[in-house]
N, C-alpha and C positions, 0 to 999 in steps of 0.2 A: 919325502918320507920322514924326513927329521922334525916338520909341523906337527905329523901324523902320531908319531910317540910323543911330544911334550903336550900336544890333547889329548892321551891317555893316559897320563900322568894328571893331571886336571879332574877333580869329583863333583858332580853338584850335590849341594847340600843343604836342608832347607832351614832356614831361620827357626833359631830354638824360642824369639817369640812367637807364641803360638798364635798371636793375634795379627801377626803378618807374614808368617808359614812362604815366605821367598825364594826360589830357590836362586842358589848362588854360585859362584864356584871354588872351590878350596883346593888346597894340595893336599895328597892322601899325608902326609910328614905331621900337618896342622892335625886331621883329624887324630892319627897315633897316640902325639904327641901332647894334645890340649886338654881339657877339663870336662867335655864333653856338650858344652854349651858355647854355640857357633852361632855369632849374631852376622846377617847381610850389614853389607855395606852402610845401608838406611838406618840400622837399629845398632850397630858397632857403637857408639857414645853414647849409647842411653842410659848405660849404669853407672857412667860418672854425671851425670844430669839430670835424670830421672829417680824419683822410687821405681824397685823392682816391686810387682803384683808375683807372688809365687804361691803354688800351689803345697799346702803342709804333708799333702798325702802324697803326691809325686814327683814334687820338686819340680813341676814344668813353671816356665818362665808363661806369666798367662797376658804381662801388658806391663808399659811401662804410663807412670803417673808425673805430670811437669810438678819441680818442685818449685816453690814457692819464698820470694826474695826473703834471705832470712832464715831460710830452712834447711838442715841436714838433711842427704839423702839416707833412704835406709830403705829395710825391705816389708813388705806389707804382703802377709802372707792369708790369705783364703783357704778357707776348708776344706776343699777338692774343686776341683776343675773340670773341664767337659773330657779333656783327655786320660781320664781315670772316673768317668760315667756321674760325675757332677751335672748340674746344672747352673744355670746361669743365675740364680740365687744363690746359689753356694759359693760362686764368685764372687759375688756381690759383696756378701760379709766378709770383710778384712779383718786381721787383728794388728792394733799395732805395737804389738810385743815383738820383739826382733829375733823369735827366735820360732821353729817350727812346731817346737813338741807342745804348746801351748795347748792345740788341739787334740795331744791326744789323754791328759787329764780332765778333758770337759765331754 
């Protein structure tokens, strides 16, 4: 019985990048408690190692980019994404201004 409640205590919850959407398992305390951007096990050190790809219209995390010897990481933001009815053109174009509202003066 005691297994039986500490796995419904247990949530699956799927990787906020969207490019490898995994599901995982978290404690409902994390989900409360956290920022609302929950990476799997696989993708957890991508944002100290990686650029973030993020989406300027809805802030989805859409991939992570290897940085390169010598290179700060930072975030590279696209014009929309498929999870807010982009396409994959619209991914494509990055800015790399570090900030999101970039797009919405253009």
């Amino acid at each position: 019985m005691n297994i039986l409640l500490q796995t419904n205590k247990l949530k699956f919850f799927k990787c906020s990048n969207s490019a490898c959407n995994k599901l995982f398992l978290i404690s409902p305390k994390e989900v409360e408690h956290g920022s609302g951007i929950h990476f799997c096990p696989t993708c957890f050190s991508n944002p100290k190692t990686h650029h973030t790809i993020q989406c300027s219209n809805c802030l989805s995390i859409i991939d992570f980019l290897k940085v390169e010897e010598n290179e700060k990481v930072t975030t590279y933001y696209a014009r929309k994404c498929m999870c807010c009815n982009g396409t994959v053109e619209d991914e494509i174009h990055l800015s790399k201004n570090d900030y999101a509202e970039v797009f919405a003066k253009s």
